[in-house]
DRENDO-1510 file (C-alpha; in Angstrom, 1 decimal, always signed):
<recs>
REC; n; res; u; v; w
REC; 1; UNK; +80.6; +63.9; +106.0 .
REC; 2; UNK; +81.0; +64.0; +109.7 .
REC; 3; UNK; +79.5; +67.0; +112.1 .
REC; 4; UNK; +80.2; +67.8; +115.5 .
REC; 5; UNK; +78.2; +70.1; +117.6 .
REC; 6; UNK; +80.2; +72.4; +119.9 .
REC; 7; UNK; +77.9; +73.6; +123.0 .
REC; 8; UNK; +78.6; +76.3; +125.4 .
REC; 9; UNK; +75.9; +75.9; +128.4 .
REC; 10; UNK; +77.5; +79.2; +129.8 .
REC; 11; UNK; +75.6; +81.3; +126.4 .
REC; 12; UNK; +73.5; +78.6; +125.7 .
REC; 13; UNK; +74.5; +78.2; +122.4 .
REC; 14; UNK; +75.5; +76.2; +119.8 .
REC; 15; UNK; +78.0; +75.7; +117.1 .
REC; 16; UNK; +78.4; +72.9; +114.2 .
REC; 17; UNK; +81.0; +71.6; +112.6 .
REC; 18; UNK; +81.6; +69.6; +109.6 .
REC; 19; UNK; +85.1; +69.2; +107.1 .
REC; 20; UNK; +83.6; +68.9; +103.6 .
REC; 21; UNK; +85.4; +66.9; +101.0 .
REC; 22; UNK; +86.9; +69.2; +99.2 .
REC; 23; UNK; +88.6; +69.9; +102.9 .
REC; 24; UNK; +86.5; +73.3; +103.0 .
REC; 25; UNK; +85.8; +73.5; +106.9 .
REC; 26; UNK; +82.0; +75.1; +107.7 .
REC; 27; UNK; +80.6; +75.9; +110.8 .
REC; 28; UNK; +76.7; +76.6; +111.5 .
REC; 29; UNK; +75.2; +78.8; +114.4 .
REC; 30; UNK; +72.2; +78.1; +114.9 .
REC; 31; UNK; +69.0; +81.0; +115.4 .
REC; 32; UNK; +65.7; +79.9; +115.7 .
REC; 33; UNK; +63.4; +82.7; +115.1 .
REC; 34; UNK; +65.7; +85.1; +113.4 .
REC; 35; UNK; +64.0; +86.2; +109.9 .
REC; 36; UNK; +67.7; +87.0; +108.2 .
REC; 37; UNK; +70.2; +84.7; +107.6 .
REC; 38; UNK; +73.9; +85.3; +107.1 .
REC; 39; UNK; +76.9; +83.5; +105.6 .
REC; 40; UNK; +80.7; +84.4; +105.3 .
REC; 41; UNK; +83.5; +82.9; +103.5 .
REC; 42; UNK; +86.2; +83.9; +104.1 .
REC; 43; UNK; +90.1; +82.8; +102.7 .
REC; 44; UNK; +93.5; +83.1; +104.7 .
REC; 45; UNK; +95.1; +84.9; +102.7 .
REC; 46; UNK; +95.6; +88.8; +103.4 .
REC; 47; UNK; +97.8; +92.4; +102.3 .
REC; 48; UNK; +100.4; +91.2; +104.6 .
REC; 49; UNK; +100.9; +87.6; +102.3 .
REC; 50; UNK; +103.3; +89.3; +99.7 .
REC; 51; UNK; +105.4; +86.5; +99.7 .
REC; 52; UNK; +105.1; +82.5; +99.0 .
REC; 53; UNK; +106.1; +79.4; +97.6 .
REC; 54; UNK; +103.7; +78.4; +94.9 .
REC; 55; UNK; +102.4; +74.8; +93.9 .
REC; 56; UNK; +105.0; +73.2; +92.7 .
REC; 57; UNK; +108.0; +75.4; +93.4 .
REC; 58; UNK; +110.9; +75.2; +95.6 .
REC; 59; UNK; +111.7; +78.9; +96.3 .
REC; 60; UNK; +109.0; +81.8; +97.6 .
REC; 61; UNK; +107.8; +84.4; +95.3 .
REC; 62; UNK; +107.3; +87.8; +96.4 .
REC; 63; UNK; +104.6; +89.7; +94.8 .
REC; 64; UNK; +103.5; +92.9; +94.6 .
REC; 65; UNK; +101.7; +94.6; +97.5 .
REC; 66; UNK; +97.5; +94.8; +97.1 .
REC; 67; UNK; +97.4; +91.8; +95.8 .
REC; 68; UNK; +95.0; +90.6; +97.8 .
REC; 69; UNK; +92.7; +93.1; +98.1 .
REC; 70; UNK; +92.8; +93.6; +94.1 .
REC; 71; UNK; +91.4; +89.7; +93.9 .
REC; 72; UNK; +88.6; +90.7; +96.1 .
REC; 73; UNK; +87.5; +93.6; +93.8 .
REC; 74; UNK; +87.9; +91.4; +90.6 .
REC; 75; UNK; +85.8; +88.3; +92.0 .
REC; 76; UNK; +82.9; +90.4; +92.7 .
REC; 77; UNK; +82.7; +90.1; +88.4 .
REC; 78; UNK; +82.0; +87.4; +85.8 .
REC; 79; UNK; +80.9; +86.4; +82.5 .
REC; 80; UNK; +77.4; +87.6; +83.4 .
REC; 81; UNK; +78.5; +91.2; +85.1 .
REC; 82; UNK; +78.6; +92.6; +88.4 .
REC; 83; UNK; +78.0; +89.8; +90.8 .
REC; 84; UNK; +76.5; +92.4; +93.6 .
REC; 85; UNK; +73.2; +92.8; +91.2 .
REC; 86; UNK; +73.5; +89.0; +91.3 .
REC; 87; UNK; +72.4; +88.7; +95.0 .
REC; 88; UNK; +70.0; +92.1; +95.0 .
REC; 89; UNK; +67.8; +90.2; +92.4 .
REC; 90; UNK; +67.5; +87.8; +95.5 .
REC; 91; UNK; +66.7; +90.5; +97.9 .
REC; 92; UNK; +70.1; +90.1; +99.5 .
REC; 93; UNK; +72.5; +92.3; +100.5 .
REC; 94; UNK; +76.4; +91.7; +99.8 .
REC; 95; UNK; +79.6; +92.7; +100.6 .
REC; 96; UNK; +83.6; +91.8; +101.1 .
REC; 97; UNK; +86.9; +93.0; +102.7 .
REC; 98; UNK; +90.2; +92.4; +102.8 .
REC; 99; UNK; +92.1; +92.8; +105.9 .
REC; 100; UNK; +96.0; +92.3; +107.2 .
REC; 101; UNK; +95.5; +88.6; +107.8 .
REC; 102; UNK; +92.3; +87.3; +106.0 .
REC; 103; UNK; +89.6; +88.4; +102.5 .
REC; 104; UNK; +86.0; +87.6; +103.3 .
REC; 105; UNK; +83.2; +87.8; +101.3 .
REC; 106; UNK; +79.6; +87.9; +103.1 .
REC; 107; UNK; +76.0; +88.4; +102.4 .
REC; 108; UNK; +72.8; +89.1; +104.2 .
REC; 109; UNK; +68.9; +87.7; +103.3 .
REC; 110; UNK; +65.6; +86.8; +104.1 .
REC; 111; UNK; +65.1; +84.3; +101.5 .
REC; 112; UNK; +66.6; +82.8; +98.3 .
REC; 113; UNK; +69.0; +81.8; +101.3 .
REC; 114; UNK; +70.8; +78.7; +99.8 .
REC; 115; UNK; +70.4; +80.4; +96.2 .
REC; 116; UNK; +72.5; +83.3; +97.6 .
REC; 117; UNK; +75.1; +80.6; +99.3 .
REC; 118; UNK; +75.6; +78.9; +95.8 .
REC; 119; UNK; +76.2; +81.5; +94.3 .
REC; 120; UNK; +78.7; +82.9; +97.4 .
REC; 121; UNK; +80.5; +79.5; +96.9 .
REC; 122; UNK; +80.9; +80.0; +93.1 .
REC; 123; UNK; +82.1; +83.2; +92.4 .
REC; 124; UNK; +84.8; +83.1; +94.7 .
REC; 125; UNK; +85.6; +79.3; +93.9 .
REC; 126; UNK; +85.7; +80.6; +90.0 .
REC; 127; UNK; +87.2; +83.9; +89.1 .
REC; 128; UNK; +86.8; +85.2; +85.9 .
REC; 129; UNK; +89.8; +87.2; +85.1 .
REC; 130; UNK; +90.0; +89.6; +81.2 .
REC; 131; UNK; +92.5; +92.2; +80.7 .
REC; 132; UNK; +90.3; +94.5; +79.8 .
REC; 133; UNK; +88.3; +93.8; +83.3 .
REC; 134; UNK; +92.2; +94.3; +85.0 .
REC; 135; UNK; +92.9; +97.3; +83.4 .
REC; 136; UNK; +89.4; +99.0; +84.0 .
REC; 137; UNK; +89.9; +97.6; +87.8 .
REC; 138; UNK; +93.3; +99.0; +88.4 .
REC; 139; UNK; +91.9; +101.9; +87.3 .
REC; 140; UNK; +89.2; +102.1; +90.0 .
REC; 141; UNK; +91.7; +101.0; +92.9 .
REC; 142; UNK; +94.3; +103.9; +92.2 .
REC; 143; UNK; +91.3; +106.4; +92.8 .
REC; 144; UNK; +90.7; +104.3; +96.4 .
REC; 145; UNK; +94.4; +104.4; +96.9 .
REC; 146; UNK; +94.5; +108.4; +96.1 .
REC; 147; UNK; +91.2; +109.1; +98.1 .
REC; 148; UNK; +93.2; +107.7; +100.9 .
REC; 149; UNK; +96.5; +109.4; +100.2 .
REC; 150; UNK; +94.3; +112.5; +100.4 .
REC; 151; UNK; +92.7; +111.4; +104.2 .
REC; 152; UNK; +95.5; +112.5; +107.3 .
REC; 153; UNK; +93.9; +109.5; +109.5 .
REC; 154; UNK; +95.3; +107.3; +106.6 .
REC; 155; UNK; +98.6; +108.9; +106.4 .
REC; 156; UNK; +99.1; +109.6; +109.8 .
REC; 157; UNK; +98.0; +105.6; +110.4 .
REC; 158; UNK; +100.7; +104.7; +107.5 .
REC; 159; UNK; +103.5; +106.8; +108.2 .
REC; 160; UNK; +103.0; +105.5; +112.0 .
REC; 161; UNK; +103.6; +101.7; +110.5 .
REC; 162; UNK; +106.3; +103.0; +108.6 .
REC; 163; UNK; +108.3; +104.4; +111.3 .
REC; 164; UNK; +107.3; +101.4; +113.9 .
REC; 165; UNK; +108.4; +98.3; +111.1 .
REC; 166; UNK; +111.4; +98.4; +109.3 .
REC; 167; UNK; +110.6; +95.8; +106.9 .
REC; 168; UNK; +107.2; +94.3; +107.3 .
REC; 169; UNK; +104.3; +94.3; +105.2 .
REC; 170; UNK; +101.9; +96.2; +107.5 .
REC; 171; UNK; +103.9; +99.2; +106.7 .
REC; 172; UNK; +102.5; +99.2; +103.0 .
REC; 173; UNK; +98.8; +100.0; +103.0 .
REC; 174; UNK; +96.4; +97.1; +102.2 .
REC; 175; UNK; +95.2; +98.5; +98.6 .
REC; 176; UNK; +98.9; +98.6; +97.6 .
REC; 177; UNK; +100.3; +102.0; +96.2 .
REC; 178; UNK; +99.7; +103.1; +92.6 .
REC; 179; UNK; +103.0; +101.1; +91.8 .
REC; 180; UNK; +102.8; +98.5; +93.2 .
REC; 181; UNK; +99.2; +97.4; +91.6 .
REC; 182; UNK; +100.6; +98.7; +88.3 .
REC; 183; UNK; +102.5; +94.9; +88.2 .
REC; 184; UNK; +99.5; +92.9; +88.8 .
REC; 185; UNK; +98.0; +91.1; +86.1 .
REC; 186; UNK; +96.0; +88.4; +85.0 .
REC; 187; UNK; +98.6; +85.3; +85.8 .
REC; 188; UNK; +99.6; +87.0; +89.1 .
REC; 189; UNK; +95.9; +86.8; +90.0 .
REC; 190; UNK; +95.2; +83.2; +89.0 .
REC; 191; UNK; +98.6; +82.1; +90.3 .
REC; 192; UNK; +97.8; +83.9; +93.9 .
REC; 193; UNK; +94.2; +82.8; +93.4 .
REC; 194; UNK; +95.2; +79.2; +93.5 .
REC; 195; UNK; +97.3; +79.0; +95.7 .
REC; 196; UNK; +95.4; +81.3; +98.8 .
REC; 197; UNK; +91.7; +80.2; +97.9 .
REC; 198; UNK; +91.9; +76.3; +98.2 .
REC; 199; UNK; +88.8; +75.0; +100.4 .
REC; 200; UNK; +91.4; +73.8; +102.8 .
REC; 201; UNK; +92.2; +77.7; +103.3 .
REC; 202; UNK; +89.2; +78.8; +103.4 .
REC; 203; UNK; +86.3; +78.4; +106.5 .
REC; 204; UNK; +82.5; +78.9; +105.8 .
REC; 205; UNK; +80.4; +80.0; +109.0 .
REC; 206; UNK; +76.3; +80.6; +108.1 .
REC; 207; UNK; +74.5; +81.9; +110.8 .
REC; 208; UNK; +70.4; +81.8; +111.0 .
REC; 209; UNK; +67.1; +79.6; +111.2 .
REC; 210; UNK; +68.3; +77.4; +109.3 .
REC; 211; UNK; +68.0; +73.1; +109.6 .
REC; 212; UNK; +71.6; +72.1; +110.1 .
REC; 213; UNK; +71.4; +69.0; +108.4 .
REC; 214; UNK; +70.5; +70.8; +105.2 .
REC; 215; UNK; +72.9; +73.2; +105.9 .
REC; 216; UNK; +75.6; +71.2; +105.6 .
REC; 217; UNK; +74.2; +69.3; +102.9 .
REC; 218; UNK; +73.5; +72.4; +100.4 .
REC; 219; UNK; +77.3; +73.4; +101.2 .
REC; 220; UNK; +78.5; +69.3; +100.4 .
REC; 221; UNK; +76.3; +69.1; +97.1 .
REC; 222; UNK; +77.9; +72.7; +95.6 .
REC; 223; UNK; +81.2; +71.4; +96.5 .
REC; 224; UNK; +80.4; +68.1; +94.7 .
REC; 225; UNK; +79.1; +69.8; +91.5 .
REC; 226; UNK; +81.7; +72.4; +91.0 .
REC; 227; UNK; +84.4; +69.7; +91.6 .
REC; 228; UNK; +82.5; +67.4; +88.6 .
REC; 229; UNK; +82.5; +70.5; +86.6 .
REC; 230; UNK; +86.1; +70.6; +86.8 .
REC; 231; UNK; +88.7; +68.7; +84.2 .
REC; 232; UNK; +91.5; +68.3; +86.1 .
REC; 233; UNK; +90.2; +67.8; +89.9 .
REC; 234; UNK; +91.3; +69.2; +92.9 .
REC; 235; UNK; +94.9; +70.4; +92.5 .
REC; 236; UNK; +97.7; +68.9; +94.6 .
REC; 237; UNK; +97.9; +70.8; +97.7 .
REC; 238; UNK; +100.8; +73.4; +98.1 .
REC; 239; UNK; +101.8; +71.7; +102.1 .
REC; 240; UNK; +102.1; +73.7; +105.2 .
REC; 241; UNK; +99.1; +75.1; +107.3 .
REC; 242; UNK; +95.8; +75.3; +105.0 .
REC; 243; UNK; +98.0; +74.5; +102.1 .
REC; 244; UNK; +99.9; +77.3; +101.7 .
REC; 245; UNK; +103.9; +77.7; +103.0 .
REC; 246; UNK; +104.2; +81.8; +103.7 .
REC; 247; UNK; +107.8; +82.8; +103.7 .
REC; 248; UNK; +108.7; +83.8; +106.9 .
REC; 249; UNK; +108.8; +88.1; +108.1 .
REC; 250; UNK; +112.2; +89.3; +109.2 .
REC; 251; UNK; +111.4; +92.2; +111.1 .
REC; 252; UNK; +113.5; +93.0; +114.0 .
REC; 253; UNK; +112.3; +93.9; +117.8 .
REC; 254; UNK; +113.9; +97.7; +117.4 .
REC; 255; UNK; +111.6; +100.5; +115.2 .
REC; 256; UNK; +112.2; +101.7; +112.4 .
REC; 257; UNK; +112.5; +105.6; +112.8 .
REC; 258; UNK; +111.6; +107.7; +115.8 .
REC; 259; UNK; +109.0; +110.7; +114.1 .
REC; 260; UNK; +108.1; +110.7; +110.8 .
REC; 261; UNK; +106.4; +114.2; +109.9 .
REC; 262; UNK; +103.5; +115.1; +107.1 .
REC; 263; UNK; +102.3; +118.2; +106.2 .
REC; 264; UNK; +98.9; +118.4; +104.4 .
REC; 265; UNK; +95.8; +120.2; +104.0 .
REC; 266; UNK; +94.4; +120.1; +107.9 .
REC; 267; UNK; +93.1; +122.6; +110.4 .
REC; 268; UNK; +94.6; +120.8; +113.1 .
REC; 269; UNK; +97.3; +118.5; +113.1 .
REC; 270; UNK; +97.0; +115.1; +113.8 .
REC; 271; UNK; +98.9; +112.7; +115.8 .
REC; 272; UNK; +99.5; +109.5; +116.4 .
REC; 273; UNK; +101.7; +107.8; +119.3 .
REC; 274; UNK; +102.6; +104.3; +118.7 .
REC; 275; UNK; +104.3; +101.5; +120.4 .
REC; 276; UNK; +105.9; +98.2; +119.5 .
REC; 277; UNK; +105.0; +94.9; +121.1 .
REC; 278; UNK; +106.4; +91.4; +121.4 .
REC; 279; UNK; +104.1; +89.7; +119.2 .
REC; 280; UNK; +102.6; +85.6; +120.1 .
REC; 281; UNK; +101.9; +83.6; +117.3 .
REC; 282; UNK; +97.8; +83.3; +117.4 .
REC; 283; UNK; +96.1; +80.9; +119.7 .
REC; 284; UNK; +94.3; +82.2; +122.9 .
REC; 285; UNK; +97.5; +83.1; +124.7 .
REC; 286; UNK; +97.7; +86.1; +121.6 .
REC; 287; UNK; +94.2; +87.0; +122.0 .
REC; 288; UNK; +94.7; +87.3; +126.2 .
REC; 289; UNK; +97.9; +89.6; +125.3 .
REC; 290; UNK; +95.5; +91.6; +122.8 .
REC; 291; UNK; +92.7; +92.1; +125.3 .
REC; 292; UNK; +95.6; +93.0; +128.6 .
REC; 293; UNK; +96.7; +95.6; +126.4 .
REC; 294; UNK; +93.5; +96.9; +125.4 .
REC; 295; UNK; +92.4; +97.2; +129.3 .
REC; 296; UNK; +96.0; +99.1; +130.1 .
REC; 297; UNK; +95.4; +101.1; +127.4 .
REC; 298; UNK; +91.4; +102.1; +128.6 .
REC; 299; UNK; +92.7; +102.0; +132.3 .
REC; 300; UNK; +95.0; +105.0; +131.4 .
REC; 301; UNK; +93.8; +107.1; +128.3 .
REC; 302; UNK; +90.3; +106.2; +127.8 .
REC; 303; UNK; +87.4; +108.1; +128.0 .
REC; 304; UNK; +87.1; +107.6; +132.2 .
REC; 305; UNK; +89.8; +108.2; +132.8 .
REC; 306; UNK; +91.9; +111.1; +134.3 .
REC; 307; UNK; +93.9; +111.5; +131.5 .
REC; 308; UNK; +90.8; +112.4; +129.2 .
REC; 309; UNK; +89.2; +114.4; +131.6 .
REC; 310; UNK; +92.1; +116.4; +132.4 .
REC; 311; UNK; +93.2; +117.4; +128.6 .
REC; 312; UNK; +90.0; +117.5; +126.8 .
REC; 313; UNK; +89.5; +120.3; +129.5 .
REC; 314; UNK; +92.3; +121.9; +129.0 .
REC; 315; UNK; +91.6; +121.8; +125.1 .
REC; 316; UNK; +94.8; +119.3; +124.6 .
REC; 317; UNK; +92.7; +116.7; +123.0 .
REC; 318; UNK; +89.3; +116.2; +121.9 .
REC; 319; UNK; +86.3; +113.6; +121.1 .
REC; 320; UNK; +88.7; +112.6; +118.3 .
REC; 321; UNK; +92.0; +111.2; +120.7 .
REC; 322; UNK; +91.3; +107.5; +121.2 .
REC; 323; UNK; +93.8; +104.4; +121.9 .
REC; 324; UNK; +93.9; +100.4; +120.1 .
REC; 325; UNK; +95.4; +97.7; +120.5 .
REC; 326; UNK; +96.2; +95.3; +117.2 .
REC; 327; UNK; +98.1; +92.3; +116.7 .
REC; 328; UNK; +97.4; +88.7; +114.4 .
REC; 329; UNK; +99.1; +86.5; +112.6 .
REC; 330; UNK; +101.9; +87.3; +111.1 .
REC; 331; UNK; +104.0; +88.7; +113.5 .
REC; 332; UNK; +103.0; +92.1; +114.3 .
REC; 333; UNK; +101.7; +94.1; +117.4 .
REC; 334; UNK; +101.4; +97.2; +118.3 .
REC; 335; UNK; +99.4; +99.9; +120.4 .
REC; 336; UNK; +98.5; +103.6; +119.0 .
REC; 337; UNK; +97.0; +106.8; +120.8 .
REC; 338; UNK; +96.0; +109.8; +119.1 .
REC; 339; UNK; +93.9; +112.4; +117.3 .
REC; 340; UNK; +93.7; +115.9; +116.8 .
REC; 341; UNK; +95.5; +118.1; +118.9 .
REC; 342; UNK; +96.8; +122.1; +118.7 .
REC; 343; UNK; +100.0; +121.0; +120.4 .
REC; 344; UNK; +101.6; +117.6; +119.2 .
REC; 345; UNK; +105.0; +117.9; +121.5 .
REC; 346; UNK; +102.4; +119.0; +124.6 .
REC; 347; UNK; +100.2; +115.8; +123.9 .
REC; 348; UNK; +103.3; +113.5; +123.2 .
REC; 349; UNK; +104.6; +114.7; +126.4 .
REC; 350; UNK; +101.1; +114.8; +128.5 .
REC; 351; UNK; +101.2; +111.0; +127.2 .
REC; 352; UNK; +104.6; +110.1; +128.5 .
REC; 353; UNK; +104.5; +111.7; +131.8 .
REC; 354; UNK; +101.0; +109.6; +132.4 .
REC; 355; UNK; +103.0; +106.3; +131.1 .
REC; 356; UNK; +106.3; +106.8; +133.2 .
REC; 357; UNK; +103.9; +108.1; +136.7 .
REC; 358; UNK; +101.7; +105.0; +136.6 .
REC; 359; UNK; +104.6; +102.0; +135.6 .
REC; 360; UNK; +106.8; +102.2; +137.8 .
REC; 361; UNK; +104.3; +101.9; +140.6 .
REC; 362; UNK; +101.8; +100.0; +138.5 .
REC; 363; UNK; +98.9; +102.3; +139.2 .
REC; 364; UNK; +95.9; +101.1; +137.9 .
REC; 365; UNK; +92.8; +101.1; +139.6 .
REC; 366; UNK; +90.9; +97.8; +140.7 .
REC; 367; UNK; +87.5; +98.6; +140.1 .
REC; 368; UNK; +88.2; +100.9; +137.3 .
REC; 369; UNK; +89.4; +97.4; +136.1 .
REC; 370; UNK; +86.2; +95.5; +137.1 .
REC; 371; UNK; +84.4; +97.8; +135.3 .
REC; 372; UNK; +86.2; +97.2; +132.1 .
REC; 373; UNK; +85.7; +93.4; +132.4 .
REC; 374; UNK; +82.8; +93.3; +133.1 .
REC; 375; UNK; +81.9; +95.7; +129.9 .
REC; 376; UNK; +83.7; +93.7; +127.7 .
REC; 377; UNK; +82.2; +90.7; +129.0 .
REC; 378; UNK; +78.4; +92.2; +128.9 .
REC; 379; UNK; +79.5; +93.0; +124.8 .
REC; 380; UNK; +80.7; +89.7; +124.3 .
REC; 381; UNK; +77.4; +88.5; +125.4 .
REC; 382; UNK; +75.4; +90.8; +123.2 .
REC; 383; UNK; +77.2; +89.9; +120.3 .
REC; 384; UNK; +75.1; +86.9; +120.3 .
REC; 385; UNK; +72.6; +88.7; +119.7 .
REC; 386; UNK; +73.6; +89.1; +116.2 .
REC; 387; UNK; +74.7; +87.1; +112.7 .
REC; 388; UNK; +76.6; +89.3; +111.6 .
REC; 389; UNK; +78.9; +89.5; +115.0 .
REC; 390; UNK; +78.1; +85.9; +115.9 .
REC; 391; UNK; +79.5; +84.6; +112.5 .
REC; 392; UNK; +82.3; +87.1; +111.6 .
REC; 393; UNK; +83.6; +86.1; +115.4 .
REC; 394; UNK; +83.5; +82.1; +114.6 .
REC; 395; UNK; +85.1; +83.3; +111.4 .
REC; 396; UNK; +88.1; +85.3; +113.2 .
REC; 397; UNK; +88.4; +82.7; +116.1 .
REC; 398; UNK; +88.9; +79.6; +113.9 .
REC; 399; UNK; +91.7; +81.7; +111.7 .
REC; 400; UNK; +93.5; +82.9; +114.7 .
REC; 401; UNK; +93.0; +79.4; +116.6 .
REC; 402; UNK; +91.0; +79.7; +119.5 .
REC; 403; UNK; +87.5; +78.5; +120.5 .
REC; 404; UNK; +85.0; +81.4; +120.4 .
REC; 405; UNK; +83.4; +79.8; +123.1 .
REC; 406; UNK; +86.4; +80.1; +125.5 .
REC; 407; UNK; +86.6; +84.3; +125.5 .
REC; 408; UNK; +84.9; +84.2; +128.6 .
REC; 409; UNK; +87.3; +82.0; +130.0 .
REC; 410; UNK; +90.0; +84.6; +128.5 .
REC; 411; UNK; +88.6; +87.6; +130.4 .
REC; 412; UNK; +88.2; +86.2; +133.8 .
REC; 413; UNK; +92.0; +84.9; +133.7 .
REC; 414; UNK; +93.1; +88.5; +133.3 .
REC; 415; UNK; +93.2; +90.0; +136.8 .
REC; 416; UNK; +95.0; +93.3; +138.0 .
REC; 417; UNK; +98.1; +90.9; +138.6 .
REC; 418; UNK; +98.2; +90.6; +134.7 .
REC; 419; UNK; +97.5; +94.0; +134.3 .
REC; 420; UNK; +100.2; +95.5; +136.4 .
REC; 421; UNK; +103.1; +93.0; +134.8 .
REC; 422; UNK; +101.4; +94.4; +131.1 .
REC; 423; UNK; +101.8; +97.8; +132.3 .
REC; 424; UNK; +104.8; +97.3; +133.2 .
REC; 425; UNK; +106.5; +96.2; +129.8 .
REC; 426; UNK; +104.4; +97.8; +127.2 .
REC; 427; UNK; +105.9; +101.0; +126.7 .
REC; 428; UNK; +109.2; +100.7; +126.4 .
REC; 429; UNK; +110.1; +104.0; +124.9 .
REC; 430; UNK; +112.7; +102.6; +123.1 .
REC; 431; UNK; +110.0; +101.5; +120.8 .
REC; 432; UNK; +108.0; +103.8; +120.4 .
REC; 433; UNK; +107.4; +106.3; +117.5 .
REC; 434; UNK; +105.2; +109.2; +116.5 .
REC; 435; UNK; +103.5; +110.3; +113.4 .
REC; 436; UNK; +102.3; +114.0; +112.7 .
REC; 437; UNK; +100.2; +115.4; +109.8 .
REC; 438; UNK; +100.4; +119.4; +110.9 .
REC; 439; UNK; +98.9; +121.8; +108.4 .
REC; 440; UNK; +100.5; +123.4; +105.2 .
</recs>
């Protein structure tokens, strides 16, 4: 097994590589004097993956939305129970997620470090899937999927995808819907279980006090026992990036709808402003576009600015209206502003009088712009600071394909240049929608 180290004398840190031979990729960032120690595995493979050609097969198979997020539910359990009391008899503390793009799995210790990585590595490496288990989990997913059905920053979020995307997976939420999760059973999970969590989809990042050589070596010797364990071997690999051949999104440049409206049990109603966005495919170039529109978006409707000041005066908005920026891999992007407001139509409008007075004439303000660089670089640094950020940023850069290391170079190639031309092509209201959840 090869390693390379990866050094950044800006941060004065490090970063180590190494390809195990099962093809599972691991990187190790080193902490001397940190007491915890973290680790997160994570698998390429997220809510938006509802369709793919299987080992073997010659056409793509579309499957049922929450797939992805049911799998991570139902690995956290085998023969011996819950897998979460598993790691608390170590002292550690456990958790996972599923997101558009990517399911993780990560824990947090002190000690028993390497006892908690085995057994990180072989839960998820080996589900065990009953129908009884499915049944009693579908169960416990439709509650999640009604408690958010019953939250209006969910629906208002939802019905905001569903007027932006006419046919992409993003619209659907990442549990699934009670339906959809209703068709999921134990061969869809195995099937979508081998084909998305293959080591050559998957990345490892640990993160602590830790000797790296030993590191790596614990990670190479459970990857050599679990493949003796198994009969048949590693399983031919599926071709295409990390294994796995996606079929492609059709989803075209125009929205979907222009308002979609909710009514539902709210003092205030809620609303959501949301824009469509040329999405890059991910790389640096993506995350620069990401972190351009972010800085418009602050520049203009943050909490500094004149915008904010001026409404949340006025009693427009309140400490609820924020703005994002979110794109990845897959083809999506998109920016949202919002919150809670007594007049919807008055905010929508506040917001597009602010757009169409600053693009034309690209008015954003230099240092205003400084400022926000310089903040986001100061929290870049901190991250650093901690496992948790350290590693689940390795973890997000190596998915997306770009070197963590390089952000910095990212941020100081954005100038007020960049800005301006961002400005001046983001909000194109032909692409832009609004969601509302007003009170019964």
């Amino acid at each position: 097994m090869k390693t390379t180290v990866r050094h950044s004398e800006r941060l004065d840190e490090q970063i180590h590589e190494a390809v195990l031979e099962d093809g599972l990729r691991v990187r190790f960032v080193p902490k001397p004097g940190y007491q915890k120690k973290f680790a997160i595995l994570t698998t390429n493979y997220g809510s938006i993956d509802t369709a793919f050609v299987p080992p073997g097969a010659a056409e793509a198979l579309p499957t049922p939305e929450g797939v992805a997020h049911f799998l991570e539910h139902k690995l956290f359990e085998d023969e011996a129970g819950d897998v979460f009391n598993l790691f608390a008899r170590y002292g550690a503390s456990a958790n996972a997620y599923t997101s558009y793009s990517e399911t993780a799995y990560h824990f947090t210790t002190s000690e028993h470090y390497y006892e908690c990585l085995d057994l990180l590595l072989d839960f998820v490496a080996a589900p065990y899937f009953t129908d009884e288990q499915i049944e009693k989990e579908r169960a416990v997913i439709a509650q999640e999927i009604r408690m958010y059905q019953d939250s209006p920053d969910s629906e208002a979020h939802l019905n905001l995808m569903r007027a932006l995307y006419h046919a992409h997976p993003i619209r659907e939420d990442i549990t699934g819907t009670v339906a959809s999760i209703a068709r999921i059973d134990k061969p869809l999970l195995e099937l979508c279980h081998g084909a998305f969590y293959r080591p050559e989809n998957m990345l490892l990042v640990l993160a602590g006090d830790l000797d790296p050589a030993e590191a790596f070596g614990r990670a190479a010797e459970n990857a050599a026992r679990r493949a003796a364990k198994s009969t048949s071997g590693a399983a031919p690999s599926s071709g295409g990036p990390g294994g796995v051949r996606r079929a492609p999104i059709d989803e075209p440049p125009t929205i979907h709808q222009a308002r979609i409206e909710k009514q539902m049990a709210v003092s205030l109603p809620q609303l959501l402003i949301g824009g469509k966005d040329v999405a890059l495919p991910p790389g640096p170039d993506m995350v620069r576009h990401q972190r351009e529109a972010g800085f418009v978006l602050e520049l203009l409707f943050g909490r500094a600015s004149a915008f904010f000041e001026t409404h949340c005066a006025s009693g427009l908005i309140d400490d609820t209206f924020s703005s994002s920026y979110t794109t990845g891999r897959g083809g999506y992007a998109h920016w949202m502003i919002g919150g809670e407001t007594p007049d919807p139509d008055g905010l929508v409008a506040a917001v597009a009088e602010t757009i169409e007075r600053a693009a034309p004439d690209r008015l954003l303000d230099a240092a205003d712009f400084l400022r926000l660089r310089n903040k986001a670089y100061g929290r870049f640094l901190r991250s650093f600071n901690s496992l948790e950020a350290v590693a689940c940023g390795e973890a997000d850069a190596t998915l997306e394909g770009w070197d963590l290391f390089g952000y910095l170079d990212i941020l100081e190639s954005i100038t007020l240049e960049r800005l301006e031309a961002r400005l001046a092509s983001l909000f194109d209201p032909s692409r832009r929608a609004i969601s509302i959840v007003s009170p019964l």
